[in-house]
C-alpha positions in Angstrom: 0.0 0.0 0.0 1.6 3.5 -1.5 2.0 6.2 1.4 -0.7 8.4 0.2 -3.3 5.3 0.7 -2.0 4.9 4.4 -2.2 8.6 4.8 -6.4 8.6 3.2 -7.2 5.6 5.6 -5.7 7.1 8.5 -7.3 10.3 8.0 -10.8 9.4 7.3 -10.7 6.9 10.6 -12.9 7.8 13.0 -10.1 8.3 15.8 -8.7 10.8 13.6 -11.9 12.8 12.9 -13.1 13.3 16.3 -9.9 14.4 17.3 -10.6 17.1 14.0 -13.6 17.6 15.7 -12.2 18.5 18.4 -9.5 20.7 17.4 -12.1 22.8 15.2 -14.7 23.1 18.3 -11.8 24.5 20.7 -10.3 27.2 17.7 -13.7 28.5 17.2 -14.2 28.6 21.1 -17.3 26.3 21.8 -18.2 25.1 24.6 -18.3 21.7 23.9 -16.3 19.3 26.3 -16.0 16.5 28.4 -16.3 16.4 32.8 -12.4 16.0 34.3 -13.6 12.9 35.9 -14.3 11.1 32.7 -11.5 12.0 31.0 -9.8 10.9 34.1 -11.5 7.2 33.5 -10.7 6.9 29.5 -7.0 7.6 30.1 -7.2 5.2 33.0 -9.4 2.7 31.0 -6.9 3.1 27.6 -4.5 2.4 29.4 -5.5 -0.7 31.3 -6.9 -2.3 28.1 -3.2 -1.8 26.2 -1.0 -3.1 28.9 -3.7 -6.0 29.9 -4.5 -7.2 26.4 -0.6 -6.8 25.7 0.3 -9.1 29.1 -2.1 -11.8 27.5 -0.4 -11.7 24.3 3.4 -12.4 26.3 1.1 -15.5 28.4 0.6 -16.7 25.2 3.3 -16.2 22.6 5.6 -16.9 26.1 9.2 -14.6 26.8 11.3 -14.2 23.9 14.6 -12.9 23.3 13.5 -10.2 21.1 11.4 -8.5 23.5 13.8 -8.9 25.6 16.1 -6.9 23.2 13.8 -4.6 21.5 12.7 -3.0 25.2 16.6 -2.5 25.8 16.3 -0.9 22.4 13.6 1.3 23.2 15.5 2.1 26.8 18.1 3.3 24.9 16.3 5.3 22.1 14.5 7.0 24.8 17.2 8.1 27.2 19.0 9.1 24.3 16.5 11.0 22.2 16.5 13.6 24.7 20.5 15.0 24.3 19.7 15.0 20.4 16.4 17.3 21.3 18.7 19.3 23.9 21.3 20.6 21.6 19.2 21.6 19.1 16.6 23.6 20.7 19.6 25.4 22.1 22.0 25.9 19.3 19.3 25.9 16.6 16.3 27.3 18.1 18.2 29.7 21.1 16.0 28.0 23.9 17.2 28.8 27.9 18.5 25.7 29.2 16.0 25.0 31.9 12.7 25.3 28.9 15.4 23.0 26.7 15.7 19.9 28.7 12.3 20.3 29.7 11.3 19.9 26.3 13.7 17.5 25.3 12.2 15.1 28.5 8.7 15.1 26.4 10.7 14.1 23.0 12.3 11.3 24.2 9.6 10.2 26.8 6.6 8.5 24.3 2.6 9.3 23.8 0.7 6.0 25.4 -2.3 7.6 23.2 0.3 7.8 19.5 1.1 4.3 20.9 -3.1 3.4 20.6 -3.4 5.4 17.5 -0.8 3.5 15.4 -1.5 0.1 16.9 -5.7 0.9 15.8 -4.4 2.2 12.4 -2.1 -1.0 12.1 -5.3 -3.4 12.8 -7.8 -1.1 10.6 -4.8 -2.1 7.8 -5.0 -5.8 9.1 -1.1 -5.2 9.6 0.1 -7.6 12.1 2.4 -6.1 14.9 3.7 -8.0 18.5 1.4 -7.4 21.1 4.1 -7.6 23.6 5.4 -3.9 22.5 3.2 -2.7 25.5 5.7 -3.4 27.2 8.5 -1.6 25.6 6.4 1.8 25.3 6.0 1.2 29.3 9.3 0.5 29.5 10.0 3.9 27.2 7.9 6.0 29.3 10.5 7.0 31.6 14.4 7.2 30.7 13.7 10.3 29.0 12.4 11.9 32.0 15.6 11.2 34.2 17.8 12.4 31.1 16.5 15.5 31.2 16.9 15.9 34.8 20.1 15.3 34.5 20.5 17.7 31.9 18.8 20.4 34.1 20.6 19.5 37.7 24.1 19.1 35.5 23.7 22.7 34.8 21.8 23.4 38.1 23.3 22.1 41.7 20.5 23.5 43.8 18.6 20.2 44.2 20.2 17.6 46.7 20.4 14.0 46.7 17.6 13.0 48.6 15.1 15.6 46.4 16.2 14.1 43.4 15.5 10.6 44.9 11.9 12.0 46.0 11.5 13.1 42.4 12.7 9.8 40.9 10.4 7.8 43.2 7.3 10.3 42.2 8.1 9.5 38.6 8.3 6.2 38.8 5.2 5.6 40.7 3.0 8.3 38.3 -0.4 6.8 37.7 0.1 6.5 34.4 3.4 4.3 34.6 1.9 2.1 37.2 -1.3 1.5 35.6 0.2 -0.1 32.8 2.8 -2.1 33.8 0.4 -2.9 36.6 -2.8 -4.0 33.8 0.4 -5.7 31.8 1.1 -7.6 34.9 -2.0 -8.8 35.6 -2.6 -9.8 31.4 0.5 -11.8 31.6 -0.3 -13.7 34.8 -4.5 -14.8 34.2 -3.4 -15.0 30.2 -5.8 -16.0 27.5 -8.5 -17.3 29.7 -8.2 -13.5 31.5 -8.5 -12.2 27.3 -11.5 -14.4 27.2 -13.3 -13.2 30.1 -12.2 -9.5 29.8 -12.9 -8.8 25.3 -16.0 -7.4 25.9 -14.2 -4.7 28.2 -11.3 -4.2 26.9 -11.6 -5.2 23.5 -14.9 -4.3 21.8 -15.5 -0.8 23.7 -12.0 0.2 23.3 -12.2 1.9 19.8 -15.8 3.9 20.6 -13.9 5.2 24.5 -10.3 6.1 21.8 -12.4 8.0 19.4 -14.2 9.9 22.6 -11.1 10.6 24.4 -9.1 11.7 21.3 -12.2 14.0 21.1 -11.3 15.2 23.9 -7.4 15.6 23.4 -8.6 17.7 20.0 -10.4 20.2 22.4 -6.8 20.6 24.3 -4.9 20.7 21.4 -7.0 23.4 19.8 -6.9 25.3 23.5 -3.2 25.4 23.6 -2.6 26.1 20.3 -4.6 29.3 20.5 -2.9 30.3 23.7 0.8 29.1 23.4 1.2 29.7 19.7 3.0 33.2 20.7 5.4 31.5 22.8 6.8 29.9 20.1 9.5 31.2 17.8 9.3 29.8 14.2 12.5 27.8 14.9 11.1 26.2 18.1 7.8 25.3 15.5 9.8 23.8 13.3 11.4 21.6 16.0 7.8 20.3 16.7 7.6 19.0 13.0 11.4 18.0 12.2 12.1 16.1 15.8 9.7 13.3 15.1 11.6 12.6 12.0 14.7 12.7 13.6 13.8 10.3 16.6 11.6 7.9 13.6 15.0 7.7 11.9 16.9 6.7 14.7 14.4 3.9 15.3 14.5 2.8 12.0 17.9 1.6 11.9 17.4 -0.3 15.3 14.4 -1.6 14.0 16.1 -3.4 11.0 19.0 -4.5 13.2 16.4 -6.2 15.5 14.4 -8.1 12.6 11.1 -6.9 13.6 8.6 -7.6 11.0 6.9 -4.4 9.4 3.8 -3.8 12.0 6.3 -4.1 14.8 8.8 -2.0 13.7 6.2 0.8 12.6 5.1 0.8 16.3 8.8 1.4 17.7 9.3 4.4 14.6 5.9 5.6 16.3 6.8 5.3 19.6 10.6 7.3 19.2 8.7 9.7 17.2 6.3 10.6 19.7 6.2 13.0 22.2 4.8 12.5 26.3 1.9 15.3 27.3 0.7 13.3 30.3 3.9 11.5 32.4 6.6 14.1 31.2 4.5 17.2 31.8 4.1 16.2 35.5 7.6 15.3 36.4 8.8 18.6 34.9 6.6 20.2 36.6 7.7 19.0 40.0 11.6 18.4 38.3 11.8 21.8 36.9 9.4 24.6 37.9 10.6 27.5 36.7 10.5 25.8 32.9 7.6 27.4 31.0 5.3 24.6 30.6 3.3 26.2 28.3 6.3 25.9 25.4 6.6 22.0 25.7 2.7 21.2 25.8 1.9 23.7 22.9 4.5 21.8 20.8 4.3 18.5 22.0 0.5 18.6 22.1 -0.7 21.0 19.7 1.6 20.4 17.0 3.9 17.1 17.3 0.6 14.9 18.1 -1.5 16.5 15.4 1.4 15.9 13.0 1.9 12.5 13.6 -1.7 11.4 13.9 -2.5 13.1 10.1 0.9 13.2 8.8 3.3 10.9 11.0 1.7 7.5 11.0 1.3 6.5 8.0 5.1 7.8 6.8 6.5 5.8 9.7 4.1 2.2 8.6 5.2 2.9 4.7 8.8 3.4 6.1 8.9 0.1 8.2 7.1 -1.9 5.4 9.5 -0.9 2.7 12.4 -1.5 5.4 11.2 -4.9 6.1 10.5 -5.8 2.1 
């Protein structure tokens, strides 16, 4: 399938147009939107479903060696993403140092929701992927975030040991991080008769609850983008478009070195190509608060996510199926 076939199926997929929908509603300032608690459920729910139904899929393909080394891969992709993202958003785009790692924390840490949105394009194209690769975007989720702190406190000896370990220990235990290795966990252990009892939960309501909380996720993108657009220099806008590239590159070459077939390694382009606006966003802002949050959600959120769900997604499944020909 050519590129510009991906890129019609993906954008006329319902996930895609209710997160349009919700874009368009917040830039022309409706009112339309969803209670915090509910939001606070799909996120909770999405990610449950992911790392459960991925923990059955390990119970019953069983441990393999290239899990094994594909999430070392992705540990290294994502603690290393970040020093790439550093030193050009200072020597390109002229960023402080403090708003620079911050940012380059969200690049290397990964979107859980890109994650869902490449894995539902992937089935939608009946392109087989690894289910176990829940595991590696958990695994993914975090090495970027300590990078960047130690970007920051290299530069910035105010904080002490034992804050730092506070912070680590916050990170690491973040809802998000814990509900899906915790859901993965529990997949693994109960295995396919858990899939069995659970598909009706996890499985058959999962694309309708996507398309509602992307709609939601529209209606943030759209209200950051009309507030945080004048933070951004047209450098620094740039980065939010070219980065992806750069990080879907980089995982590219370890995906052909690892032999993943084409699904799989489109997931892992898509996951280094993403960018974190839930578990990086609340480490920085306990990490680093004098970094203007407002720079790294507006381009992570309202223009790297937008990008790769129209644009992103199906460049990075053409570029793995041609890799893997």
């Amino acid at each position: 399938m050519q590129i510009f076939d991906l890129a019609s199926a993906n954008l006329l997929s319902p996930m895609v147009l209710f997160f349009g929908l919700g874009l368009i509603a917040a830039l022309l300032r409706s009112d339309l939107g969803l209670p915090e608690q509910i939001t606070k459920f799909l996120a909770l729910y999405l990610l449950m479903s992911i790392g459960f139904r991925g923990g059955a899929e390990v119970a019953h393909h069983g441990m393999s060696s290239q899990l094994v080394l594909t999430m070392a891969a992705g540990v290294l992709l994502s603690a290393t993403v970040p020093f790439i993202a550093y030193a050009i958003l200072r020597r390109v785009c002229g960023m402080n140092q403090i708003d620079a790692a911050a940012v380059a924390g969200h690049y290397g840490s990964i979107s859980a929701v890109t994650f869902l949105a490449v894995t539902g394009a992937l089935t939608q194209l009946s392109i087989p992927f690894d289910g176990w690769l829940v595991a590696v975007a958990a695994a993914m989720e975090t090495p970027a975030i300590f990078t960047a702190l130690m970007i920051a406190h290299g530069r910035n000896k105010d904080a002490g040991a034992s804050e730092q370990r506070n912070l680590f220990r916050e990170i690491a235990l973040h809802g998000s991080i814990v509900m899906l290795i915790g859901a993965f966990a529990i997949g693994a252990i109960s295995g396919p008769k858990g899939m069995t009892l659970l598909k009706p939960f996890v499985g058959d309501l999962f694309p309708g609850l996507l398309c509602l909380f992307l709609l939601d996720l529209g209606l943030v993108a759209g209200r950051w983008l009309a507030r945080g657009w004048r933070e951004l220099s047209p450098a620094t806008t740039a980065f939010g478009l070219v980065m992806p590239l750069i990080g879907a590159a980089l995982a590219s070459v370890v995906a052909m070195a690892l032999g993943l077939s084409s699904g799989s390694a489109a997931v892992l382009i898509t996951l280094t190509a993403s960018a974190s606006y839930i578990a990086a966003p609340a480490a920085m802002r306990l990490a680093l608060p004098r970094a203007n949050p407002a720079i790294a959600l507006t381009l992570s959120l309202g223009i790297t996510f937008p990008f790769n769900l129209i644009v992103g997604i199906p460049l990075y499944i053409a570029l793995a199926t041609h890799l893997t020909k």
